[in-house]
N, C-alpha and C positions, 0 to 999 in steps of 0.2 A: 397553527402551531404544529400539528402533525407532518407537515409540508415539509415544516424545518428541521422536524427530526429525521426525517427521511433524506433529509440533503444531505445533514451532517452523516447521518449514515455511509451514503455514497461518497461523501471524499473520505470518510475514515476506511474507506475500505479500496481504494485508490489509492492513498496513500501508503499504506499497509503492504499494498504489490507493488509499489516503487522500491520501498523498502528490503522489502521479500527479492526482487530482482537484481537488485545491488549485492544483496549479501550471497546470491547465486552466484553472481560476477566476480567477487573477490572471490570466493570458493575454488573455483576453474582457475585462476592467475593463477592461485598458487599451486597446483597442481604439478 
Protein backbone atom coordinates (compact mmCIF):
# COMPACT_ATOMS: atom_id res chain seq x y z
CA UNK A 1 0.00 0.00 0.00
CA UNK A 2 2.78 2.44 0.89
CA UNK A 3 4.41 1.46 -2.56
CA UNK A 4 1.50 2.88 -4.18
CA UNK A 5 1.25 5.90 -2.54
CA UNK A 6 4.66 6.66 -3.27
CA UNK A 7 4.05 5.97 -7.11
CA UNK A 8 1.19 7.95 -7.16
CA UNK A 9 3.38 10.50 -5.67
CA UNK A 10 5.90 10.36 -8.29
CA UNK A 11 3.66 10.81 -11.28
CA UNK A 12 1.78 13.49 -9.47
CA UNK A 13 4.66 15.23 -9.31
CA UNK A 14 5.86 14.55 -13.00
CA UNK A 15 3.00 15.37 -14.12
CA UNK A 16 2.79 18.63 -12.28
CA UNK A 17 6.36 19.67 -14.32
CA UNK A 18 4.89 18.76 -17.71
CA UNK A 19 2.33 21.15 -16.67
CA UNK A 20 4.68 23.75 -14.95
CA UNK A 21 6.83 23.53 -18.46
CA UNK A 22 4.06 24.19 -20.83
CA UNK A 23 2.75 27.04 -19.08
CA UNK A 24 6.58 28.28 -19.19
CA UNK A 25 6.30 27.65 -22.91
CA UNK A 26 3.35 29.64 -23.72
CA UNK A 27 4.72 32.49 -21.38
CA UNK A 28 8.01 33.03 -23.75
CA UNK A 29 5.55 32.72 -27.16
CA UNK A 30 3.98 35.38 -26.06
CA UNK A 31 6.49 37.53 -25.30
Amino acid sequence: MAANIMLIAVLAMFIAWVIYFRIEDKKEEQK
